[in-house]
C-alpha positions as CSV (number, residue, x, y, z in Angstrom):
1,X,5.9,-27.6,-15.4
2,X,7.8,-30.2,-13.3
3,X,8.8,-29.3,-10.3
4,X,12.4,-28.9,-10.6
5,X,11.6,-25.5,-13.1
6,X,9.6,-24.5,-10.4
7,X,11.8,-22.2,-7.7
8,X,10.6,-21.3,-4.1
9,X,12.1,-19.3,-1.6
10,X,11.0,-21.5,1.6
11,X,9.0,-24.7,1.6
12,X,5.9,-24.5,-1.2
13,X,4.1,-27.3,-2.3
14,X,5.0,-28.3,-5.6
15,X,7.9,-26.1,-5.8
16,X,11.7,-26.8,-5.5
17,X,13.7,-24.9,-2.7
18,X,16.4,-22.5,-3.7
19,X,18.7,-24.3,-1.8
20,X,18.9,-27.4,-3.5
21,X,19.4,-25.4,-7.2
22,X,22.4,-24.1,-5.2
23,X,23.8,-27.4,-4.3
24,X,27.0,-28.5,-6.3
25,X,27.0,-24.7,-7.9
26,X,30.7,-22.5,-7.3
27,X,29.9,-20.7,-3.6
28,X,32.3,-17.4,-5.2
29,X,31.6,-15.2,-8.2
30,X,33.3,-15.9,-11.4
31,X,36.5,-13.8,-12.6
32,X,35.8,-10.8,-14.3
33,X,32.2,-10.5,-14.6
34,X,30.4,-8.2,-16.6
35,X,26.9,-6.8,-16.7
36,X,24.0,-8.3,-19.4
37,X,21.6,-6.0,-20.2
38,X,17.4,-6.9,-21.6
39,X,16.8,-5.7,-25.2
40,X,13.2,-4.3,-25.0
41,X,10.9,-4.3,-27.7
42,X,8.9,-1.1,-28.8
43,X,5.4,-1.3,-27.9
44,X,4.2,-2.1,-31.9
45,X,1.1,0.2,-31.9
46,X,1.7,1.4,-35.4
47,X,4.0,-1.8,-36.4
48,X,5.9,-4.8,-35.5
49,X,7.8,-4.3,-32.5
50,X,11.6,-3.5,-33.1
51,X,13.6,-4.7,-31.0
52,X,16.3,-2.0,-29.0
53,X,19.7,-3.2,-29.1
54,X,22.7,-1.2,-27.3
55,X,26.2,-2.2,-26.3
56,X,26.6,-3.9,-23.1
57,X,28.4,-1.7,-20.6
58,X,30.8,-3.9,-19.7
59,X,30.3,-2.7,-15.8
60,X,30.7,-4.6,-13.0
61,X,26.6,-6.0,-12.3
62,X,26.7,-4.2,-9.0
63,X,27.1,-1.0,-10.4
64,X,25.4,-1.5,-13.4
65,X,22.2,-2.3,-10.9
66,X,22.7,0.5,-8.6
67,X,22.9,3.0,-12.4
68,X,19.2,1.2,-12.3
69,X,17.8,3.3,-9.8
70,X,19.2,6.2,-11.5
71,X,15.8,7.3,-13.5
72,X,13.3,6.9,-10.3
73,X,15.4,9.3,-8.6
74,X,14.8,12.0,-11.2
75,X,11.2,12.2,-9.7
76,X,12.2,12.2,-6.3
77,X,11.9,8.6,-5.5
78,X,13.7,7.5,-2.3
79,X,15.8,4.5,-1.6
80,X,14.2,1.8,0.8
81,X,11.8,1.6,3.4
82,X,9.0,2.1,4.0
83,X,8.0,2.4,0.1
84,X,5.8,0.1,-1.9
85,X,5.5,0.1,-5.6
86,X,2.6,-1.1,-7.1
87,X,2.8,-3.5,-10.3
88,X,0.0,-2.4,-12.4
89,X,0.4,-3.7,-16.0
90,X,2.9,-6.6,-17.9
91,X,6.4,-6.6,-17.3
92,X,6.9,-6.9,-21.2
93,X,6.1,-3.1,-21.4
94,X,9.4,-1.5,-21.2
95,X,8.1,1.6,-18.3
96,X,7.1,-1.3,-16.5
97,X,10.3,-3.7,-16.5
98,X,12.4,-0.4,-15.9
99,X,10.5,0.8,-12.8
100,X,9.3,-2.3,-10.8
101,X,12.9,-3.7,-10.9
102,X,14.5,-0.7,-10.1
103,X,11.7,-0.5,-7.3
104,X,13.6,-4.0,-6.1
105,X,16.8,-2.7,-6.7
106,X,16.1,0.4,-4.4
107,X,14.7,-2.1,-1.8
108,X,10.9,-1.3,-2.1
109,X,8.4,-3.8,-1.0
110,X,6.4,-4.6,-4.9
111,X,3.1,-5.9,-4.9
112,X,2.1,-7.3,-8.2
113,X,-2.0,-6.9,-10.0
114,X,-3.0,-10.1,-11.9
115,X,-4.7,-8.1,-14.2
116,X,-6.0,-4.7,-14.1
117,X,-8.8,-3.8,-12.0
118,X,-9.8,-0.3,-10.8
119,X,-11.6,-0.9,-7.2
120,X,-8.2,-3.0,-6.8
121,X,-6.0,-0.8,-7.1
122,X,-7.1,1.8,-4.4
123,X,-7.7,-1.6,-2.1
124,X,-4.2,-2.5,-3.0
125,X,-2.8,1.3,-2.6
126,X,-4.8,1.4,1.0
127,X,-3.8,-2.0,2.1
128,X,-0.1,-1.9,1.9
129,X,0.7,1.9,2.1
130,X,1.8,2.0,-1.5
131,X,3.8,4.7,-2.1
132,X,4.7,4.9,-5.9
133,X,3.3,3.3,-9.7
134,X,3.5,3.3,-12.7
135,X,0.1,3.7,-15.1
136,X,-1.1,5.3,-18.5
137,X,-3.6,7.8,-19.0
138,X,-6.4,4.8,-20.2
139,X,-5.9,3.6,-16.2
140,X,-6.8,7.5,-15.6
141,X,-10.0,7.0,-17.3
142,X,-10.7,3.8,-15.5
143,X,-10.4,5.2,-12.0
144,X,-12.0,8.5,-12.7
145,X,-15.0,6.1,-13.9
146,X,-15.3,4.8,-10.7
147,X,-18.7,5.8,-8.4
148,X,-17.7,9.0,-5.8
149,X,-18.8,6.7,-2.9
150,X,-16.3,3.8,-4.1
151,X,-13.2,6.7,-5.1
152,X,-13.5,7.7,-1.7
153,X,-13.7,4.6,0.8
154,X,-9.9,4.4,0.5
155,X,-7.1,6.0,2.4
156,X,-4.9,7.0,-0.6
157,X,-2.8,9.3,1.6
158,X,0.4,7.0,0.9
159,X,0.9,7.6,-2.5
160,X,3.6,10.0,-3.1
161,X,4.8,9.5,-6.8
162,X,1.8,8.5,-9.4
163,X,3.8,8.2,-12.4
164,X,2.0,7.9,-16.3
165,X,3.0,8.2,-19.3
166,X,3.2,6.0,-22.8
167,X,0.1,8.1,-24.7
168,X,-0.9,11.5,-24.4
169,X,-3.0,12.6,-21.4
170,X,-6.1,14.8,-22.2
171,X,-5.7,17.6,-20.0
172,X,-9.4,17.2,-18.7
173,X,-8.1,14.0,-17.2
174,X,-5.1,14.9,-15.5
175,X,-6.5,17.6,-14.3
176,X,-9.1,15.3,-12.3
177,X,-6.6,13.1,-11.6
178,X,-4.8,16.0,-9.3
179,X,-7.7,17.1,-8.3
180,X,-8.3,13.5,-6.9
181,X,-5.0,12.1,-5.7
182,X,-3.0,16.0,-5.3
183,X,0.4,17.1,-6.3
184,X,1.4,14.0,-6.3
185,X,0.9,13.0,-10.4
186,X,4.6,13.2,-12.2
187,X,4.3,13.1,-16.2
188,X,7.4,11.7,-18.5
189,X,7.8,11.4,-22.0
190,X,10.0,8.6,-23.4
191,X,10.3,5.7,-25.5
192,X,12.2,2.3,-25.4
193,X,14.7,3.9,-27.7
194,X,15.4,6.3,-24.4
195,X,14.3,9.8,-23.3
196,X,13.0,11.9,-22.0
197,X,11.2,14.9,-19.7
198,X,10.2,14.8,-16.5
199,X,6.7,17.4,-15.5
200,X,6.7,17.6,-11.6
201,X,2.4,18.2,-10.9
202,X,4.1,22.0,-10.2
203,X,5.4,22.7,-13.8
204,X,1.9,20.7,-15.4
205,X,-0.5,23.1,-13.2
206,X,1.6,25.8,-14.3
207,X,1.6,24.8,-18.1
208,X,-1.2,22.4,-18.3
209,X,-0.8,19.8,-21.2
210,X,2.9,20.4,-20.9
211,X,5.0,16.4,-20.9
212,X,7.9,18.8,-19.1
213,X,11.6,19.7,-19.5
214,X,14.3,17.0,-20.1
215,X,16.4,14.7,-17.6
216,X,19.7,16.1,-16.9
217,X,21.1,13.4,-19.5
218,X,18.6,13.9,-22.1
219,X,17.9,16.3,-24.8
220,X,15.3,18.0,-27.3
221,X,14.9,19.1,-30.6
222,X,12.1,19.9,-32.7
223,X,12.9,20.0,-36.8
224,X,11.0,20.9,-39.8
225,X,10.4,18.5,-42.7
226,X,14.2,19.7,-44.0
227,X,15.7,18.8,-40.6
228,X,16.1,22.1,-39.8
229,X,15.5,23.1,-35.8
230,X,12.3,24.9,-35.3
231,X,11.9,27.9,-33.4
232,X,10.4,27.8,-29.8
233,X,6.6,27.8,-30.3
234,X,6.8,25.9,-33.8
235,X,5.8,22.4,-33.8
236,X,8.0,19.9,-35.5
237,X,9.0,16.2,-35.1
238,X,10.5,15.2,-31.8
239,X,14.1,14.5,-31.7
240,X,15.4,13.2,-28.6
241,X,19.1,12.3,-27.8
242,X,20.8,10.9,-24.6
243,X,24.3,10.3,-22.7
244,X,23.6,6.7,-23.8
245,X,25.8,4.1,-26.4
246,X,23.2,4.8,-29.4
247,X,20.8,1.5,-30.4
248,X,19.6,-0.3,-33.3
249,X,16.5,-1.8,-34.2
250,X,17.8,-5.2,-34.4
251,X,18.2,-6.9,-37.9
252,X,16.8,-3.3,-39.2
253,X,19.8,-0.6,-40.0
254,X,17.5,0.7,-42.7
255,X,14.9,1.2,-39.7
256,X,17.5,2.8,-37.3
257,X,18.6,5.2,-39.5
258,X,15.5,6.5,-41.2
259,X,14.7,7.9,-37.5
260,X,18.3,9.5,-37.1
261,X,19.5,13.0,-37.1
262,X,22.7,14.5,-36.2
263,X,23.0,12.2,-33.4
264,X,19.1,12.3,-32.6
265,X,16.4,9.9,-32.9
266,X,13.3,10.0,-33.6
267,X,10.1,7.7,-32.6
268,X,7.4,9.8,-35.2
269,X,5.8,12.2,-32.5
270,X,5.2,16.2,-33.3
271,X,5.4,18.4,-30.5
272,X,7.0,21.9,-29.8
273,X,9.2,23.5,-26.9
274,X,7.9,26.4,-25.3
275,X,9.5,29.7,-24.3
276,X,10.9,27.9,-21.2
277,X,11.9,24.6,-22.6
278,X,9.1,22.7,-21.9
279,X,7.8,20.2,-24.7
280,X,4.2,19.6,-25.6
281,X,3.5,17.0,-28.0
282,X,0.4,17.2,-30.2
283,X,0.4,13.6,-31.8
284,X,1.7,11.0,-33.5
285,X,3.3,11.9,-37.3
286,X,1.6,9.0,-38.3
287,X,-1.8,9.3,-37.1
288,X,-2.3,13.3,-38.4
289,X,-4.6,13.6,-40.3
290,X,-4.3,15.8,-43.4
291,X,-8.2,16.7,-44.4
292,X,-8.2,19.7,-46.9
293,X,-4.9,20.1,-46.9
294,X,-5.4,20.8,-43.3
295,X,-3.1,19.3,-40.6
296,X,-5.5,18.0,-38.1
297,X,-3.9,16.0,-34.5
298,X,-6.3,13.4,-33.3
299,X,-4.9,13.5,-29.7
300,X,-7.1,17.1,-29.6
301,X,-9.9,15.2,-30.8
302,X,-10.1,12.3,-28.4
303,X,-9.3,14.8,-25.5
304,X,-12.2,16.6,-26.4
305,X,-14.6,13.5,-26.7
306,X,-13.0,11.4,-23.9
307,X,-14.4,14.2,-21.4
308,X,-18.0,13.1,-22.2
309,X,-20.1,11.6,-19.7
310,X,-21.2,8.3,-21.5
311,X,-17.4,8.1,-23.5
312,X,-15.4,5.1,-21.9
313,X,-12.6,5.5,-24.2
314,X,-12.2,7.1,-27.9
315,X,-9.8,7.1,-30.9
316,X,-9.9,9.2,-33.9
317,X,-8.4,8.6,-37.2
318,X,-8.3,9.7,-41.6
319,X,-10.1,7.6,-43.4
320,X,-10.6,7.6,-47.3
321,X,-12.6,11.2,-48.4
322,X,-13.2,11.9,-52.4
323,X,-13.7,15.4,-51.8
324,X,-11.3,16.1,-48.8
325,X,-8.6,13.1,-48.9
326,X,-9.4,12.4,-45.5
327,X,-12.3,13.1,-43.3
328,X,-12.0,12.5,-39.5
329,X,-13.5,9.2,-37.5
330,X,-14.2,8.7,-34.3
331,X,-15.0,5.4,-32.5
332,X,-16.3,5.2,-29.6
333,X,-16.6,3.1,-26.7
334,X,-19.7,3.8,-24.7
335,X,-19.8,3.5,-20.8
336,X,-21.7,0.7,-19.2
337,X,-25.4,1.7,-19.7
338,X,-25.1,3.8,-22.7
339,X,-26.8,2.6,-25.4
340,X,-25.1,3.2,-28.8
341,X,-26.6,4.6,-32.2
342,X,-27.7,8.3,-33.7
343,X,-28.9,10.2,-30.3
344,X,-25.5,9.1,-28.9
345,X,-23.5,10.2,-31.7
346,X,-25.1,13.6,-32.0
347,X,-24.8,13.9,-28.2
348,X,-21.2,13.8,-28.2
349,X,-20.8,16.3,-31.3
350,X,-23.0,18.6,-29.5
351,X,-20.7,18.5,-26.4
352,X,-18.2,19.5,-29.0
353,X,-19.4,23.3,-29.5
354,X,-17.2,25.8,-28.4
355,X,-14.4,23.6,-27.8
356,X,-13.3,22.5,-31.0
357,X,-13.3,23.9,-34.6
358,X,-15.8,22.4,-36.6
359,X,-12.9,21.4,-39.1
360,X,-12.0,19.2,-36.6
361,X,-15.3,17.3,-35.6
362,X,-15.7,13.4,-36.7
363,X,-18.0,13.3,-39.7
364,X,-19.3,10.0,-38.3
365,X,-19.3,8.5,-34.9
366,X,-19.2,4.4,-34.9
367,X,-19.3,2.5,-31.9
368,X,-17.6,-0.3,-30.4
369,X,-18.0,-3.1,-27.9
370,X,-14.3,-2.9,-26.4
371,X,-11.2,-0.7,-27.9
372,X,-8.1,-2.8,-28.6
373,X,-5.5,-1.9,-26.2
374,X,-2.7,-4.2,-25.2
375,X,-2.5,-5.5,-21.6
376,X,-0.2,-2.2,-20.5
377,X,-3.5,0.5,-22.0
378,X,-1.7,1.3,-25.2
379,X,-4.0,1.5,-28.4
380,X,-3.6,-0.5,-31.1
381,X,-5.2,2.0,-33.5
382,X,-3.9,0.3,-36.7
383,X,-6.4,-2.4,-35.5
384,X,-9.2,0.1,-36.0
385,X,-7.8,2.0,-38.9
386,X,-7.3,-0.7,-41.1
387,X,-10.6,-1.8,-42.7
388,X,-11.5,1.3,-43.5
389,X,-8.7,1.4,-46.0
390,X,-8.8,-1.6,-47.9
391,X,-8.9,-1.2,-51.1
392,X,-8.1,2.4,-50.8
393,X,-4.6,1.8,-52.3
394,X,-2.7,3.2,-48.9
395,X,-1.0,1.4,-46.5
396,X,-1.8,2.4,-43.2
């Protein structure tokens, strides 16, 4: 890149100083300005991405950034120094974008990862006194794999809001996590069509499993397969709505209003809302599993196997059963030393006993050298899904 595309703030070899893009530019803001907005794209785990259009706001860009640190606040998240916010994952994942720029906007110091890297992080938390991030439950994993001498040579005590969300967390593993790092884990549940709930590491200890209650400008509902809403306890899919202009899935109205209801929307998870109000989600609609005439939610599954010892990371899926429609999967990716094959496979049903039905245990166990997640931990488990239904006369 030459180096007039190339912007510095102060002198940089090879760079071009801000001052001299400013040169011959208008020194006073233009007349009537309004506020752009970015048009995220939805992660594409179980398709091509769609991208999420809405109406600009036609706000003044001053207030439209300060409406940015509107969602941070929800958790608690305070306005300037002495926070840090830590940068863990690609700023074309929507969490991502929304949090470290509203982390600039709220006048946070951000320190940015190259790539992902679990020692790292704790160097990076201890080193400059981070106080907030953003991570999924597969960076749980990660750290939790870590040696007990290496998880506790860092000072971690500055780390007041450890946010996840993006994929259901097995309870095992968030349980560790507070265990680990204290009350200071906060759970969400949203999508780049908008959200959500927030679950303080009170309400999760309290209801454990639980993704929480919704924002003050969000809602819930759960409905049947008729669209009808389902009582508290029953799970249904997930309808979410907000104070928000509504989207569309750009150059896809058919798209947009397949996941519509009464002013709802939909993203394909099943959950429930408890007694209280709080939502628990139990999987993906797509990735149930229907063995038997059974429903069967691989997020249970993987929870269950993900706990293992010699487990790095797990995902469980149908695939093609003469007798039963669908029998269940696994595919596992082993932890550095494990070695793979039949004592493996049986050692991780076994762990099973007790804790799962045996409806629900993978009739086969394969292994893999790396799972395919994208850059921000989400799994692509259409990649792994797929060749075991060619042929089968199903799209998956």
């Amino acid at each position: 890149m030459p180096a007039g595309g190339r912007i510095s703030y102060g002198d940089v070899p090879g760079f071009r100083p801000v001052e001299g893009v400013r040169e011959g530019q208008p020194t006073t803001l233009p007349d009537d300005r309004t506020a752009g907005a970015a048009m995220h794209y939805t992660s594409g785990t179980t398709g091509r991405p769609k991208g999420v259009r809405r109406p600009l706001s036609g706000l003044d860009p001053d207030v439209a950034a300060e409406l940015l640190s509107a969602l941070p606040q929800l958790f608690g998240i305070t306005v300037g120094p002495p926070n840090v916010h830590l940068v863990t994952s690609p700023h074309y994942h929507t969490a991502v974008t929304v949090f470290g720029c509203s982390a600039l906007h709220m006048g946070h110091c951000v320190v940015y990862m190259d790539s992902w890297d679990s020692g790292q992080v704790l160097a990076l938390v201890e080193k400059y006194r981070v106080t907030n991030t953003h991570m999924v439950p597969t960076h749980f994993k990660r750290l939790l794999a870590l040696p007990e001498e290496a998880r506790r040579r860092y000072d971690l005590s500055s780390m007041r809001w450890l946010l996840h969300a993006a994929a259901p967390c097995p309870v095992g593993i968030k349980q560790a996590m507070l265990d680990w790092w204290g009350p200071r884990v906060y759970e969400y549940y949203a999508a780049t069509e908008g959200g959500g709930t927030i679950a303080t590491p009170q309400d999760w200890l309290a209801r454990p499993g639980t993704v929480g209650r919704p924002w003050p400008t969000s809602e819930v509902m759960i409905a049947d397969e008729d669209g009808n809403e389902c009582p508290r306890g029953v799970a249904g899919a997930v309808y979410m709505r907000m104070t928000l202009p509504e989207f569309e899935y750009k150059g896809d109205p058919a798209k947009t209003e397949a996941g519509r209801l009464r002013g709802y929307f939909t993203v394909g998870d099943v959950g429930y809302v408890d007694a209280d109000g709080f939502l628990f989600l139990c999987d993906r609609k797509s990735d149930m599993i229907i063995s038997g005439g059974a429903n069967i939610y691989p997020a249970e599954i993987e929870a269950a196997i993900i706990m293992h010892p010699k487990v790095a990371d797990v995902a469980v899926f149908g695939v093609p059963d003469d007798d039963w429609g669908e029998s269940v999967k696994a595919v596992v990716e082993p932890m550095d030393g494990a070695q793979p094959g039949p004592d493996l496979a049986a050692d991780i049903l076994a762990s099973l006993e007790g804790r799962l039905s045996r409806m629900k245990w993978p009739r086969s166990v394969d292994f893999i050298g790396e799972m395919p997640r994208d850059p921000s931990g989400k799994l692509l488990k259409r990649r792994l899904r797929e060749p075991y239904w060619e042929g089968a006369g199903r799209s998956v």
